[in-house]
C-alpha positions as CSV (number, residue, x, y, z in Angstrom):
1,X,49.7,-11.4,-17.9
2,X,48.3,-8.9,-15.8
3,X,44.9,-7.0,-16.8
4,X,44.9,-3.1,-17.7
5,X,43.1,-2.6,-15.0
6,X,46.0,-3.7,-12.1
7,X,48.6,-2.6,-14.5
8,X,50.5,0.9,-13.1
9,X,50.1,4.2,-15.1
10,X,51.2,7.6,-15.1
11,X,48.3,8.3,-13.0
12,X,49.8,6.2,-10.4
13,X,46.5,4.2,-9.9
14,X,46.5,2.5,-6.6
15,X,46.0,-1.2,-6.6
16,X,44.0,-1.6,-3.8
17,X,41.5,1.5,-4.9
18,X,40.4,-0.5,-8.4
19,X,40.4,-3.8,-5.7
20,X,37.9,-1.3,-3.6
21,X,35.6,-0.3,-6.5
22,X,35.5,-3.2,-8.5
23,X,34.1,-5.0,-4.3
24,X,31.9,-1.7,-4.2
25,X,30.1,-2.3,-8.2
26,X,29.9,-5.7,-6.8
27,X,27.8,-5.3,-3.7
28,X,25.9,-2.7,-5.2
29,X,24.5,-5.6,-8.0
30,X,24.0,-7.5,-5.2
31,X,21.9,-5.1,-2.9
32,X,19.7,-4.6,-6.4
33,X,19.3,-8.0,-7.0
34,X,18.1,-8.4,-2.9
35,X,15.8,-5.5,-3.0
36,X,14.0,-6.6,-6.6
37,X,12.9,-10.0,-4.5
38,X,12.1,-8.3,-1.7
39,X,8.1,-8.5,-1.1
40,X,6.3,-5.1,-0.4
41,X,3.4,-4.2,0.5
42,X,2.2,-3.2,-2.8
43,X,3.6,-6.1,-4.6
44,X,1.3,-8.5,-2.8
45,X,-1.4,-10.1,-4.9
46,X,-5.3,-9.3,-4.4
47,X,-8.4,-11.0,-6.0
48,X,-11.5,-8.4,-5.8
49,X,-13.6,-10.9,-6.2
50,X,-12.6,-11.7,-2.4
51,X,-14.4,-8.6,-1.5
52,X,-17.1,-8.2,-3.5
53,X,-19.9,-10.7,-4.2
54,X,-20.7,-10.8,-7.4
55,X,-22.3,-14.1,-10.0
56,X,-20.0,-15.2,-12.3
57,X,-20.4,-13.2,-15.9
58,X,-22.2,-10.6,-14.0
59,X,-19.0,-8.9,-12.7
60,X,-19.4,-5.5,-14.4
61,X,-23.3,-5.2,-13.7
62,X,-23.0,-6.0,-10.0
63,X,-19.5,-3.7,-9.3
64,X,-22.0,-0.9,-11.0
65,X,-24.2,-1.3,-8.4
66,X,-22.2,-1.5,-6.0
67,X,-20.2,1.5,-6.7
68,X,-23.7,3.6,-7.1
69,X,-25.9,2.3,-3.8
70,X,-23.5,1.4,-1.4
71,X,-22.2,5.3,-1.4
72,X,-25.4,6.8,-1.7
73,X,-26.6,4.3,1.3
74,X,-23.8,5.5,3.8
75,X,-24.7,8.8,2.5
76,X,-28.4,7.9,3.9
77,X,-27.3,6.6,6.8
78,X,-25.2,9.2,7.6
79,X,-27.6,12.5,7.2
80,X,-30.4,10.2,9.3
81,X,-27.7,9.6,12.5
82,X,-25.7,12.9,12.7
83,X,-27.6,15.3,10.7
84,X,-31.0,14.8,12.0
85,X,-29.7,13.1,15.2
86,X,-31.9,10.0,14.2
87,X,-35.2,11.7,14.4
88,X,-37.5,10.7,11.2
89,X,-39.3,14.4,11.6
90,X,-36.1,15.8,11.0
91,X,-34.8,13.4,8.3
92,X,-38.2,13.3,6.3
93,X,-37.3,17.2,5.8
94,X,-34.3,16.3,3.7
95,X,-34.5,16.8,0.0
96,X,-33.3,12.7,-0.8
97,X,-34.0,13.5,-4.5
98,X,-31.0,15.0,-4.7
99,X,-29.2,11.9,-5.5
100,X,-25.2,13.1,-6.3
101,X,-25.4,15.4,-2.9
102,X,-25.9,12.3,-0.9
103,X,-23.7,10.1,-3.2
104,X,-21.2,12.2,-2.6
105,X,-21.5,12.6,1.0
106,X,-21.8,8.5,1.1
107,X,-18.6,7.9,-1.5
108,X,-16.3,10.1,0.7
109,X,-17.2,8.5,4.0
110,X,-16.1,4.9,2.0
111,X,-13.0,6.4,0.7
112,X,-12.3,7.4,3.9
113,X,-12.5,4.1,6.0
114,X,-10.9,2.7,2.7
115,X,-7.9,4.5,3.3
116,X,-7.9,3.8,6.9
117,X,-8.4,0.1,6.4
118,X,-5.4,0.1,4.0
119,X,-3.6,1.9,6.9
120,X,-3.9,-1.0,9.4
121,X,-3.5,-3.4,7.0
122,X,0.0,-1.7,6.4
123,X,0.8,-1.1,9.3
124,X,0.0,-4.9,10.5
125,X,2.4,-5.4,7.1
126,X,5.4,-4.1,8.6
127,X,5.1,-5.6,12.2
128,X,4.7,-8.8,10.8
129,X,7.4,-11.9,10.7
130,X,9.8,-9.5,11.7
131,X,12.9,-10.7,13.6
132,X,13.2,-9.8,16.5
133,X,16.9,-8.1,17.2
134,X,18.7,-8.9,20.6
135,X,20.6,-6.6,22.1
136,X,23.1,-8.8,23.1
137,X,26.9,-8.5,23.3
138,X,27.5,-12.0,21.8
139,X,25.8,-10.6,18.8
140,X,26.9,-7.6,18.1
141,X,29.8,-7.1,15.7
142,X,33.0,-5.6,16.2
């Protein structure tokens, strides 16, 4: 009638230790069930083509573009305001032919505020919809 596991050995198994670990297998499935439908951060769904304008069938052309002028613009804009401290004399000195120096100064100012936009947007993640957690005797536990 009884089960092997509740049955008494040699070993003198305590009853209430297999009650305990048979409670402790059982919350631990549930705490991995809980945190596999959990939403994260990085689990949340994104469309690019809310970011990026781009006609429809001309998807690769345009992110192309994108990813080659809009680098190479900040890089621009960026040698004319704190290199030359916006003075055209100054700027028109600048060798622009160079196209990968000033890519490359333009695509690591993006990746930069990239990674600072998905910062905030992180950190605006976690403060969100949380409850807020009283402090107050009637709820604590005892």
């Amino acid at each position: 009638m009884s089960t092997p596991e509740f049955q008494h050995s040699d070993n003198n198994q305590d009853l209430h230790l297999v009650r305990v670990r048979r409670d402790m297998k059982e919350y631990k499935k549930r705490t991995q069930e809980s945190r596999k439908n959990k939403a994260s951060f990085g689990s949340q769904e994104m469309d690019v083509k809310d970011f990026i304008i781009s006609p429809e069938g001309w998807e690769g052309i345009m992110f192309t573009f994108y990813f080659l002028s809009i680098p190479y613009i900040t890089g621009i804009v960026f040698l004319f305001l704190f290199i030359a401290r916006a003075d055209l004399e100054n700027f028109l000195i600048f060798d622009l032919t160079a196209f990968f120096v000033v890519w490359a100064i333009g695509y690591e100012i993006v990746a930069s505020l990239i990674l600072i936009v998905i910062f905030i947007s992180y950190i605006k993640y976690m403060t969100k919809d949380k409850p807020i957690k009283s402090n107050r005797i009637s709820n604590r536990r005892y």
